[in-house]
C-alpha positions, 0 to 999 in steps of 0.5 A: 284502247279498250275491248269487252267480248262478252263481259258477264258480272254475277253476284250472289246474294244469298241462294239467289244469283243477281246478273248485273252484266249480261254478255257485254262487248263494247270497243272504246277508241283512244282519245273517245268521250262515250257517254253510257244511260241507262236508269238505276240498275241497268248496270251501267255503274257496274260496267264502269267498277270493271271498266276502271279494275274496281272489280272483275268480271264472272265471266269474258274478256277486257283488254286495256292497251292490248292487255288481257286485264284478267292476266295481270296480278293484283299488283299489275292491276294497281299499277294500271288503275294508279297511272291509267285511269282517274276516277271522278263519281257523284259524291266526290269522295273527299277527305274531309280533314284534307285540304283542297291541295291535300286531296289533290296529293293524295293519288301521287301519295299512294304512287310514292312521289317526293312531297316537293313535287306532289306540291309542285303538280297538286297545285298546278293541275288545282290552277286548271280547273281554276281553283288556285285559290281555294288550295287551302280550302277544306271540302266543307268550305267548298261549294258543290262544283268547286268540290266537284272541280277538286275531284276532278284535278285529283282524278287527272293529277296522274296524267291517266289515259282513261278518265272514268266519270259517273254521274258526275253532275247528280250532285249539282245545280245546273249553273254547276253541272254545266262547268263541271262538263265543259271542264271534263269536255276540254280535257277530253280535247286534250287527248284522254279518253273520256266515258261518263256514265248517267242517267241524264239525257242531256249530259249523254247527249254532249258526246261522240256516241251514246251507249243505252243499257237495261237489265244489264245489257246493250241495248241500243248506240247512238250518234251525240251531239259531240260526234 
């Protein structure tokens, strides 16, 4: 599904040149949950902003489904990351006026769907993850893994192939990161593709395989408890 040959990112800050990418190839198989750890700065959240056509690399190769992401337009670019790929971060990125149900639209909005069918899977895909009812709940009325729940029925609302997680459980107690996982788990079962990127050991350790990077590097693969 996915293929890095040697994805380089460079950022330039002032005078200085500051690598966050060196050199990265990386293959993700179709239907895979691949966790990637590594502490702060180790380039593991910049590896998923390119991952998820956030931002381009300096330098290398990403082919998506066969496709040189680096020859698509911008506007090809939005296409892929609005129908291919559902997002789910740390802070869960809300909009704090909207309703539980408004948040959930907000993807088909973007995508030009009618409002009777945004309704219709906005509220089907909040009965998922088990949140009928608090449709009509505001962010600040939520719980953190209930917001987090929300989150999560937004990013797959559009049925993406690709879900892309990070830190996905640094927000909340244990009780909650817990279901959190176990959620996106069964809809890694369901068949999307499925890549979490942490500094938790222990939420690396619930997938296929494991990917450690530093400085921003691989550094080393491992088998996980999910293989």
């Amino acid at each position: 599904m996915i293929q890095l040959e040697r994805i380089s990112r460079v950022y330039h800050v002032g005078d200085s040149e500051v690598h966050a990418l060196r050199d990265v190839s990386l293959e993700i198989a179709g239907g895979e949950h691949l966790a990637i750890i590594g502490p702060s700065g180790s380039g593991k959240s910049t590896l998923m902003h390119i991952l998820g056509c956030l931002d381009r690399p300096s330098s290398g190769s990403y082919r998506f489904g066969g496709r040189e992401v680096g020859a698509l337009s911008e506007e090809e670019r939005s296409h892929l990351r609005q129908q291919e790929i559902g997002f789910v971060f740390q802070f869960f990125h809300l909009l704090p006026r909207l309703t539980a149900v408004g948040n959930v639209e907000l993807p088909m909005l973007f995508a030009g769907v009618g409002r009777r069918e945004r309704r219709r899977r906005a509220t089907e895909a909040l009965r998922a993850v088990g949140l009928e009812d608090r449709m009509e709940h505001r962010p600040d009325q939520l719980s953190g893994g209930q917001r987090q729940r929300v989150a999560i029925a937004r990013a797959v609302v559009m049925e993406p192939s690709l879900l892309l997680a990070d830190e996905p459980t640094g927000n909340l107690d244990r009780a909650s990161a817990e279901e959190v996982m176990e959620l996106l788990e069964s809809m890694n079962r369901e068949g999307r593709t499925l890549v979490v990127v942490t500094h938790d050991p222990e939420v690396a350790a619930r997938a296929r395989r494991i990917v450690r990077m530093s400085d921003g590097e691989l550094q080393a693969e491992a088998a996980g408890d999910g293989t």
